[in-house]
Structures are given as C-alpha cells and as structure tokens.
N, C-alpha and C positions, 0 to 999 in steps of 0.2 A: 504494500500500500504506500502510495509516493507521499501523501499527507505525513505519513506516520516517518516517514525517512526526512524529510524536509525539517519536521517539528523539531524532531529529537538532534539533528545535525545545526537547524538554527539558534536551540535553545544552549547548546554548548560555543555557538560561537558569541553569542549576544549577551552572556550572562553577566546582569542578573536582571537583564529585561527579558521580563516573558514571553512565549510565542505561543498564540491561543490557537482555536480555530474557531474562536465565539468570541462576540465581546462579551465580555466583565459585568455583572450585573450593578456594580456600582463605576458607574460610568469615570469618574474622575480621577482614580486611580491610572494615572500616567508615569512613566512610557508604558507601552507595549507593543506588540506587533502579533496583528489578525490573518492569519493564511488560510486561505478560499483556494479550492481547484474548481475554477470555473469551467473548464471544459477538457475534455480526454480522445483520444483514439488509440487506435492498434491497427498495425500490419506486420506480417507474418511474422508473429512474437515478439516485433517492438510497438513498446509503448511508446504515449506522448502524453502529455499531461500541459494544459495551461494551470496555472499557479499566479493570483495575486496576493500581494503582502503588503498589508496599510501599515504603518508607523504612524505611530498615533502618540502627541507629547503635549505640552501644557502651550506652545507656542509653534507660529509656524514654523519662523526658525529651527528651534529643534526638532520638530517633527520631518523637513526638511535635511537635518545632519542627522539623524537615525534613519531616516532612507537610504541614505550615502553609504552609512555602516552596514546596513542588508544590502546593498546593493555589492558592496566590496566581499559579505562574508558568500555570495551568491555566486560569484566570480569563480569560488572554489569547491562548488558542489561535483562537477563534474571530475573532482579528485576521487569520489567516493564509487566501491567497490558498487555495477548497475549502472550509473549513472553514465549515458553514453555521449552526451550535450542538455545545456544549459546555455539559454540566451537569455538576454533581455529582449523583451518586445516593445516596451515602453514604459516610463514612470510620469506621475505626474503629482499636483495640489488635487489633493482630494477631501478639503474639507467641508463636513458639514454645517451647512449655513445657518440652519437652523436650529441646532445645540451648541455653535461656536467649538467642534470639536474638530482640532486639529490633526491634520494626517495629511500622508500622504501616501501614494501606493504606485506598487513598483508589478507590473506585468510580465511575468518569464514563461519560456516557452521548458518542458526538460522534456526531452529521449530519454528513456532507462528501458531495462529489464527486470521481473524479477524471479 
C-alpha cells in the first residue's frame, strides 16, 4: 500500500511534524502535513499512484518552507526498496479562505511495485 510506504518514510524524515492522512480534529494544532492519493493505475505489474501532500503551518510563510522540506524529503523517495520514480507534478498556495488555514500542497506523480 503506497499510502502506508509514503507515511511511514515521511514521518521519519519530517520529524517531529506529523504526516496524517486526515486532518486533526482540532484544527489549530500546527505544522503538519495531510497525504491524499488522489488517483492510481497499473500496467503489467507497475503501479502508479498520484499523491498530494498539504503542509499546513500557522502562516503562509511557513506553511510555504515546510513545502520546501516535503518537497526536498520527496526528492529521495525513489531511494527506497519498490519505488521505481517519483516526480513532482506540481505544488502550489492552497489555503483555505474561509478558516484562514494555511497550507500548501505539493502534487507527485510515484511508479512503484509491490
């Protein structure tokens, strides 16, 4: 499960900011970082998985530099044993306008096996 490989590899690189795959019931609780696989496929036994990842901080600013730092620790996914590519597809401001909650969210494409 690419979720479960992603979490457990981010949450050692980013420590001791969290990597969920749900937001926090109490919302204000800042940093942390939300992984979504938004979309998947297979051919002949390769996987693909899109994967986005909000960084979510008390400003934009920093919500903005803990993008950077997923973004850098993301760089080195493709070190790990399955993991066949890893890109970025895109990052952007992703914050909500109407909680003022700060984030931002980075789009990667991965190839693995498992």
């Amino acid at each position: 499960m690419i979720e479960k490989t992603v979490i457990k590899y981010l949450s050692e690189k980013l420590k001791p900011v969290p990597v969920l795959m749900e937001y926090p019931e109490k919302m204000d609780s800042t940093p942390y970082v939300v992984m979504e696989k938004t979309g998947s496929g297979e051919y002949n036994c390769i996987k693909s998985a899109t994967i986005a990842l909000q960084s979510v901080e008390e400003s934009m600013q920093k919500a903005a530099e803990l993008n950077e730092t997923v973004k850098a620790a993301m760089d080195e996914l493709a070190e790990l044993r399955g993991i066949g590519a890893v890109s970025l597809n895109s990052d952007y401001n992703f914050t909500d306008t109407t909680t003022k909650q700060y984030r931002y969210q980075a789009i990667y494409n991965i190839t693995y096996c498992e």
